[in-house]
C-alpha positions as CSV (number, residue, x, y, z in Angstrom):
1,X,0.0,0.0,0.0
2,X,3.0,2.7,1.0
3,X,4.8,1.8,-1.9
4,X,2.1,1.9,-4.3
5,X,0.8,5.6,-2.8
6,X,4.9,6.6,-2.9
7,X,5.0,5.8,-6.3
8,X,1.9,7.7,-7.6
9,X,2.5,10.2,-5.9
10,X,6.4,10.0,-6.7
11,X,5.7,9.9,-10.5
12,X,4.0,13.4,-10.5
13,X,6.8,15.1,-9.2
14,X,9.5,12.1,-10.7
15,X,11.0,14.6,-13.0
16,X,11.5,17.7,-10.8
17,X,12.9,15.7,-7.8
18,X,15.3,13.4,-10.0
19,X,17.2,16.5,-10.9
20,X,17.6,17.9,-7.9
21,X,18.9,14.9,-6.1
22,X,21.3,14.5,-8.8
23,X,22.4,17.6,-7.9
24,X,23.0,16.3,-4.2
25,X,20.4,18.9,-2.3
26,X,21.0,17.2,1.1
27,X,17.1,18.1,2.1
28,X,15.8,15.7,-0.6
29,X,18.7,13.1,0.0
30,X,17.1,13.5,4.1
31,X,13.5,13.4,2.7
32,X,14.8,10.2,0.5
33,X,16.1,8.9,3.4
34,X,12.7,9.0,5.3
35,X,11.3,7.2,2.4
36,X,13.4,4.2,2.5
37,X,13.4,4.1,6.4
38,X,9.0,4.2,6.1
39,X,8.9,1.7,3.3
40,X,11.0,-0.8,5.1
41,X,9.6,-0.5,8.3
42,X,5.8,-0.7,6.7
43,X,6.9,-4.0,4.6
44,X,8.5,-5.5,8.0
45,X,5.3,-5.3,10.1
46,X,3.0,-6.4,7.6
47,X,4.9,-9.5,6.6
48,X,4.7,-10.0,10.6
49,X,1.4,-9.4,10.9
50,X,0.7,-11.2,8.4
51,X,2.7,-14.4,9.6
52,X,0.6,-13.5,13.2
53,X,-2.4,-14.3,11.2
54,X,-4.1,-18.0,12.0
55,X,-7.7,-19.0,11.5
56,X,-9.1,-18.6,14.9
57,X,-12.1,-20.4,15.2
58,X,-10.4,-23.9,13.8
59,X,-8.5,-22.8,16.7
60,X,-10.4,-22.8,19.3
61,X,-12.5,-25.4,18.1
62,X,-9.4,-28.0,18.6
63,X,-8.3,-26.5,22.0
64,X,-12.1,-27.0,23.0
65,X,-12.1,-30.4,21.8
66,X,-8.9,-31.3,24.0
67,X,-9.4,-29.0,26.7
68,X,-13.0,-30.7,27.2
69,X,-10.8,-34.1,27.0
70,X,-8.9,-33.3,29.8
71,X,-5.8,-33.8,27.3
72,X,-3.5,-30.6,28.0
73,X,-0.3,-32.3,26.3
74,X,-2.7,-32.1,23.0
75,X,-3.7,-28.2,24.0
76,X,0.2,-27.3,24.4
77,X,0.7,-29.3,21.5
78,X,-1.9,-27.4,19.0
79,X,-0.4,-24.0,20.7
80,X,3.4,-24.5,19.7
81,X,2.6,-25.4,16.5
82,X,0.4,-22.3,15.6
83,X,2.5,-19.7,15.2
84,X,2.0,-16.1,16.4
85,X,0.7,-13.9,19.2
86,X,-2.6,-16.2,20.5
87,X,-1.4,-19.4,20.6
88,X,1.4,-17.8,22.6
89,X,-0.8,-16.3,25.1
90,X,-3.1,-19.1,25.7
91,X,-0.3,-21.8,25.8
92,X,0.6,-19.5,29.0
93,X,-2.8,-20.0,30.6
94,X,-2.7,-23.6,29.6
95,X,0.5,-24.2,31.5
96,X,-1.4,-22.6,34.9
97,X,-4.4,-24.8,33.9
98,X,-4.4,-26.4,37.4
99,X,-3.7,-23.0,39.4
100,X,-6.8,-20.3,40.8
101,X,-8.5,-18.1,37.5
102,X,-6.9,-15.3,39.0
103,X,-3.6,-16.8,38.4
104,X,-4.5,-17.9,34.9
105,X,-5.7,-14.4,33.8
106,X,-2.3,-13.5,35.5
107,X,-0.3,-15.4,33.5
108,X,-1.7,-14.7,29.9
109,X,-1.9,-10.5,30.7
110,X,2.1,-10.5,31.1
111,X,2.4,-12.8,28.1
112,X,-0.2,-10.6,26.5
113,X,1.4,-7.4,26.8
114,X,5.0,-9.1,25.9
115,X,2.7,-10.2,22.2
116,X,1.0,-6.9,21.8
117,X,4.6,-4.9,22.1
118,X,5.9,-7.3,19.6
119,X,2.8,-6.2,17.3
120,X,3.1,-2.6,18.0
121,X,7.1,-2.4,17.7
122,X,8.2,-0.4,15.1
123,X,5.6,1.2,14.1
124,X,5.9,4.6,15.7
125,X,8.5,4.9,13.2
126,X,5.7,5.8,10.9
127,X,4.5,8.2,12.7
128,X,7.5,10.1,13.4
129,X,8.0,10.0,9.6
130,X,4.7,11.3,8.9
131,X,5.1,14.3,10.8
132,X,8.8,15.2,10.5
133,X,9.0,14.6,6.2
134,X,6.5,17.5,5.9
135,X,8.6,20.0,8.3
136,X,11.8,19.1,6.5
137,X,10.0,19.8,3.2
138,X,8.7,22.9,5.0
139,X,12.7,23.8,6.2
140,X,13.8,23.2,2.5
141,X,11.2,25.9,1.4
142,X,12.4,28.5,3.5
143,X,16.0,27.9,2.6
144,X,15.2,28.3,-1.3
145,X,12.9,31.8,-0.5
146,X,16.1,32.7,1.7
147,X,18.4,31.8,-1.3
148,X,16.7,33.9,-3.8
149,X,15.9,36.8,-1.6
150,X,19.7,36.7,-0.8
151,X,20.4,36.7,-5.1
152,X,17.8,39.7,-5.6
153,X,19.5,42.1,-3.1
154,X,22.9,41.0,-4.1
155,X,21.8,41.5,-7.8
156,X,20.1,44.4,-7.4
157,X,16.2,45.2,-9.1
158,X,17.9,45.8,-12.4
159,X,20.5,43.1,-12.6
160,X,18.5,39.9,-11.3
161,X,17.9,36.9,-13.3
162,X,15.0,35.4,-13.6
163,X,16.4,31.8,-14.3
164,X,18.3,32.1,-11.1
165,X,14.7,33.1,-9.2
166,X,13.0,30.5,-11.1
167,X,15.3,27.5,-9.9
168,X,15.3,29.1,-6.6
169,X,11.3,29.2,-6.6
170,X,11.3,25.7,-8.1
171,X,13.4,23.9,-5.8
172,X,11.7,25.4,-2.4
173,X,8.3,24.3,-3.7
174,X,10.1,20.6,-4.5
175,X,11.4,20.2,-1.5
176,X,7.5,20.7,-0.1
177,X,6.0,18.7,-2.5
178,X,8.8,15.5,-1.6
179,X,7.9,16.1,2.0
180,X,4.4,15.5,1.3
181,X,5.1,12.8,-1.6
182,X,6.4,11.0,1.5
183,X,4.6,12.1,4.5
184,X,1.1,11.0,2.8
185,X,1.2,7.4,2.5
186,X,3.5,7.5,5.3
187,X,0.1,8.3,7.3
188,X,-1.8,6.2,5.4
189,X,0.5,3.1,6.3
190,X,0.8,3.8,10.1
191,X,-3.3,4.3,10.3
192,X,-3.2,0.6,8.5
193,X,-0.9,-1.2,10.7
194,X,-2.7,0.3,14.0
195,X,-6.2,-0.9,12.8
196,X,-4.5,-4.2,12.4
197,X,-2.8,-3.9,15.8
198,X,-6.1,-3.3,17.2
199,X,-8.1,-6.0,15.4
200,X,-5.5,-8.6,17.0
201,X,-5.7,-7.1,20.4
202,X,-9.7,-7.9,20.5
203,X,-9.2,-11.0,18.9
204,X,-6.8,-11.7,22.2
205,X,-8.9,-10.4,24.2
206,X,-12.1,-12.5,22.7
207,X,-10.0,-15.5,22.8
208,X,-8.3,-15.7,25.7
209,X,-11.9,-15.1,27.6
210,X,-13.3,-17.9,26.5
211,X,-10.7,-20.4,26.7
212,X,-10.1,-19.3,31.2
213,X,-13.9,-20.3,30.7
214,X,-13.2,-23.6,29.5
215,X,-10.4,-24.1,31.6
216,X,-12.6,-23.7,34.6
């Protein structure tokens, strides 16, 4: 999703940019830099997210079926070899099976908040990005009005060139448009991963409810 949205949006302003980072403008080559960082950190968490992903009622439906049994060897069993954040949690409450609820519920929250920082890692990254990419586009700006301000009065009404104000112009509206080129999916991604953090939490929450029920 980010790197489609940064490659629209990157294609608009392709040409303009491209020249200006060939001519090494450290602002863009920071606002490139942001780019990379976002894009990697977005394609990390949703290939982990992804991989935290299991069909939860097929799930529950076998832990129910062995819990009911008596059989917790099969329950730990069915939890080590689902991957990712539930099976985690509720192979923690299934290894307090024979201890007080209270000591159950115990045991899951502090492997529940060890899964759900796993989830969230990272991914204030994205919103640091977000904010800062605009500000340094922003910076850039001022430094190109400062830049041809500074060549008008040293040129004087009747000798400035209007190439020179042009590029200077040009390049403090680029740097604004990269910051935003960046900052805009860079929202959109973090906004993503967050629903999807969220969306596991209540699953978590949802599951881990009813199998203390079980259990007792």
């Amino acid at each position: 999703m980010v790197i489609l949205l940064n490659s629209y949006l990157a294609s608009i302003w392709g040409g303009y940019i491209f020249r200006y980072f060939s001519e090494g403008n450290s602002i863009l080559l920071i606002i490139a830099f942001c780019s990379i960082v976002a894009m990697t950190v977005f394609c990390e968490r949703f290939l982990y997210l992804k991989k935290s992903e299991i069909d939860t009622n097929t799930f529950i439906i076998r832990l129910r079926e062995a819990i009911q049994e008596g059989n917790m060897i099969d329950a730990l069993a069915i939890c080590e070899e689902t991957p990712g954040a539930i099976s985690a949690i509720i192979r923690a409450g299934l290894l307090k099976h024979d201890r007080p609820k209270d000591q159950i519920e115990a045991s899951m929250e502090i492997t529940g908040t060890s899964e759900i920082a796993k989830l969230e890692k990272n991914a204030k990254i994205l919103s640091v990005i977000a904010h800062i990419t605009p500000l340094i586009g922003l910076l850039g700006t001022v430094l190109g009005f400062i830049q041809t301000f500074s060549e008008m009065r040293a040129s004087g009404l009747m000798d400035i060139s209007t190439t020179k104000v042009g590029e200077g112009m040009e390049y403090a509206l680029v740097t604004t448009a990269a910051g935003l080129v960046v900052a805009i999916p860079t929202i959109v991604a973090y906004n993503y991963l967050v629903s999807r953090v969220k969306s596991f939490v209540l699953e978590i929450q949802l599951t881990s409810s009813e199998i203390v029920d079980l259990l007792q």
